[in-house]
C-alpha positions in Angstrom: 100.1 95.1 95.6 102.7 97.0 97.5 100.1 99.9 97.8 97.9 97.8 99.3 100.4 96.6 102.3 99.7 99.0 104.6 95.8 98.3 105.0 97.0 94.7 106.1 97.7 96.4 109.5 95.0 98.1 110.2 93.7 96.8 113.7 97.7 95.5 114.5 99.4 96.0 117.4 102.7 94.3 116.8 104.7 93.9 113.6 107.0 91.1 113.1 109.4 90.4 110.1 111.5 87.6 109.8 114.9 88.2 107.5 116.4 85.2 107.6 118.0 84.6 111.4 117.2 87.9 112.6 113.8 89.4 113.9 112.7 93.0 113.8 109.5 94.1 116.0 107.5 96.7 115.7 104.9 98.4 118.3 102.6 99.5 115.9 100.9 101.2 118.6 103.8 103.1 119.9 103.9 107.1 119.0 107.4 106.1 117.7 105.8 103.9 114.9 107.9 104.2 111.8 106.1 105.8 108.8 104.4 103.4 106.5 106.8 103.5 103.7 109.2 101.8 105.8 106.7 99.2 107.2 106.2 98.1 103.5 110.0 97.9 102.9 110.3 95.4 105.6 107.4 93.4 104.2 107.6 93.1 100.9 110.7 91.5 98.2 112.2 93.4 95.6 109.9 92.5 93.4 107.6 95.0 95.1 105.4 91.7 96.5 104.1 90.7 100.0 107.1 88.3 101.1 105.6 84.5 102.3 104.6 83.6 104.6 102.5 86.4 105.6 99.8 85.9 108.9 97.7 87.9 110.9 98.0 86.1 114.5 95.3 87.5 117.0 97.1 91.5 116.6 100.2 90.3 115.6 101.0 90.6 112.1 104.3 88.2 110.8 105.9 87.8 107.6 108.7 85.7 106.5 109.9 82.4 108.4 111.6 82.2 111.3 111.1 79.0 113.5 112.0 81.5 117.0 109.5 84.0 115.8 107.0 80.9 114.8 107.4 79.4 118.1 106.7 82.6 119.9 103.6 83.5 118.0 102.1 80.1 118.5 103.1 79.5 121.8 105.4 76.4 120.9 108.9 75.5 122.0 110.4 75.7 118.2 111.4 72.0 118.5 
């Protein structure tokens, strides 16, 4: 599975990974993208497995649950 990660953002634009109360974004259309090894250690557990909940959003990939980063993909207030 964790080989496979990096095909799940092909046709992304924007990365976002919830861990716990903090967000980390990623332009994965910047010339700064990090390498793909370190995409799939922000997505996946330690078991080596895609971390839940996982979405594609229009070209906004998200993974993990935050209800700011939620609220923001979905265009709600959070509430």
């Amino acid at each position: 599975m964790k080989e496979d990660v990096p095909s799940l953002l092909e046709g992304m634009t924007e990365l976002c990974v919830a861990k716990g109360k903090k967000v980390v974004r990623v332009d994965l259309s910047s010339e700064n993208r990090p390498p793909d090894s370190e995409l799939v250690a922000m997505m996946v557990s330690r078991w080596g497995k895609l971390r839940a909940p996982a979405m594609r959003v229009g070209t906004t990939f998200v993974v993990g649950y935050n209800r700011d980063i939620l609220a923001s993909v979905f265009g709600t207030t959070g509430d």
